[in-house]
C-alpha positions, 0 to 999 in steps of 0.5 A: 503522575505515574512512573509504574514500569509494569508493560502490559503484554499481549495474551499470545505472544507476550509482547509489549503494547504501547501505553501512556505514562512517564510524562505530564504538562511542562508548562507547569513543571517549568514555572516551579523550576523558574521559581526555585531558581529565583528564590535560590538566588534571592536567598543568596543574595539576600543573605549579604555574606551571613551563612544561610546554610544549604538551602539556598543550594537544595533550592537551587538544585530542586529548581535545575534538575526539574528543568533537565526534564523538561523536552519539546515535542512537536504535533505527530510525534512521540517519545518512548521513555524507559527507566534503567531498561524497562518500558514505562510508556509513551508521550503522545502530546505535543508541546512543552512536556516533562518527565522525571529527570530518570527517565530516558527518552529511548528515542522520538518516533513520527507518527506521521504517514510516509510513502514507501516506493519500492524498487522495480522487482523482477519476479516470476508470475504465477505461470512462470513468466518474469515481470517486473512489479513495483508499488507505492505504500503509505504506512505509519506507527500506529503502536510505538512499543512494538516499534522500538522493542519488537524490532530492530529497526522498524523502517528498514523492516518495513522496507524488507517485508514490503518487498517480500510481500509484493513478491509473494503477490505476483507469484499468486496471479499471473500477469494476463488471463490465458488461452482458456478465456471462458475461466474467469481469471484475477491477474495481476494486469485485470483485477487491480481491485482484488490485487490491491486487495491481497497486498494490503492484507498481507503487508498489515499482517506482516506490519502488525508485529512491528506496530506498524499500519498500511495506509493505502498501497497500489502498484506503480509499475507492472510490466512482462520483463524485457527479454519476453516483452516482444513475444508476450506483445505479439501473443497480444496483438494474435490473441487480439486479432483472433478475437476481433474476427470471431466477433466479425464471423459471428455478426457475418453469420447473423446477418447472412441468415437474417438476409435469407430469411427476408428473402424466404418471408418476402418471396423475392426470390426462390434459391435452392440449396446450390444458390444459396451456398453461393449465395452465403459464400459471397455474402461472407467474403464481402462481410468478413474481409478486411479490403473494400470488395469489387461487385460485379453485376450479372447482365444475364439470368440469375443461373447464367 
């Protein structure tokens, strides 16, 4: 087993990187402990009072100070062990293990994946518009090294830097698309994909000193705020209903010039110019408008 305390350092920044050391089967290490306790014993009672010198208690002593370093470790999980303030390495092996007695288990570390929620953010998105914005991260400790000596408290700096990233996030798009419908725009309500995107990238790059990987990330709340909720819903509904027209307007117009059209090839009828600006009048009025209309029928000529 190897208790070389030399950390080995990253090529830019010179930070330490997790690496495995300090630490061996307990299994083993616990059944030589229990045989020395028990051949300490039976030296001492062997002797029946006869001075047997300090073997017996050497014994003794060997067999319970390789005990002390005995420690359980659970599945996902992983120790940080120091020796006199410097990083020896990491146990990532669940189970019975040991380390020499001198080493000290800076502190344990779950491996497992954890859910983050952030708080609902009040932010301004990138016209200016106050949103509230919320996600849901799933990160865990992928270097234990960086966790412990790169931060202070690598939890709560996950925590701070989620929420700076979700905030950087909204100011980058905005919530809807706008007026100019012919650019196509990423928003923050239209393009999940390339929105998730952008906040996975930048929650690994700001995780990455803290040893720390993302998971998975995605919103959870995205709403306008309330004091412009209204306006922006009734901007909506306009812009909605704008769109719905030029759709009807557009099929009216088709159908109007496929109707003359006919009329002109089948020779049914011959309009002049007057007849037919008549003609297209009705036929919008009927197609465009949203009330079921009235006919009404013409007993007399066409031009009476």
């Amino acid at each position: 087993m190897s208790t070389k305390a030399v950390t080995r350092k990253d090529e830019h920044n010179n930070t330490p990187q997790e690496r495995s050391g300090g630490h061996m089967n307990g299994y083993a290490t616990f059944t030589v402990g229990v045989a020395l306790v028990g051949l300490a014993i039976f030296m001492a009672i062997s002797s029946r009072g006869e001075a047997v010198g300090p073997t017996w208690v050497l014994t003794l002593l060997v067999g319970l100070v390789l005990m002390t370093g005995l420690y359980i470790q659970q599945p996902n999980e992983a120790r940080v062990l120091t020796l006199f303030g410097r990083y020896v390495g990491t146990d990532r092996n669940s189970g019975l293990r040991w380390t020499v007695p001198l080493l000290m288990a800076k502190r344990r570390i779950s491996l497992r994946a954890r859910n983050f929620d952030a708080p609902t953010l009040k932010v301004n998105d990138k016209r200016g518009n106050p949103v509230e914005i919320s996600a849901a991260i799933v990160w865990r400790v992928d270097d234990t090294a960086r966790a412990v000596f790169e931060v202070e408290n690598y939890e709560q700096y996950v925590s701070i830097q989620a929420e700076a990233s979700i905030r950087h996030l909204a100011s980058q798009f905005a919530y809807d698309e706008g007026e100019d419908t012919e650019a196509r725009e990423v928003t923050l309500r239209g393009g999940a994909d390339e929105v998730i995107a952008a906040l996975t990238a930048e929650l690994r790059e700001r995780f990455r000193p803290a040893g720390v990987s993302v998971e998975t990330a995605m919103l959870t709340h995205l709403a306008y705020a309330p004091e412009i909720a209204q306006v922006m819903l009734r901007r909506q509904q306009a812009e909605a209903i704008i769109s719905a027209r030029k759709k009807i307007v557009h099929g009216a117009v088709s159908m109007v010039e496929e109707a003359l059209k006919g009329l002109s090839e089948r020779e049914i009828v011959q309009l002049d110019d007057e007849r037919k600006a008549a003609m297209v009048s009705n036929l919008l009025v009927v197609l465009c408008s949203d009330k079921d209309t009235q006919p009404i029928v013409n007993a007399g000529t066409l031009y009476n």
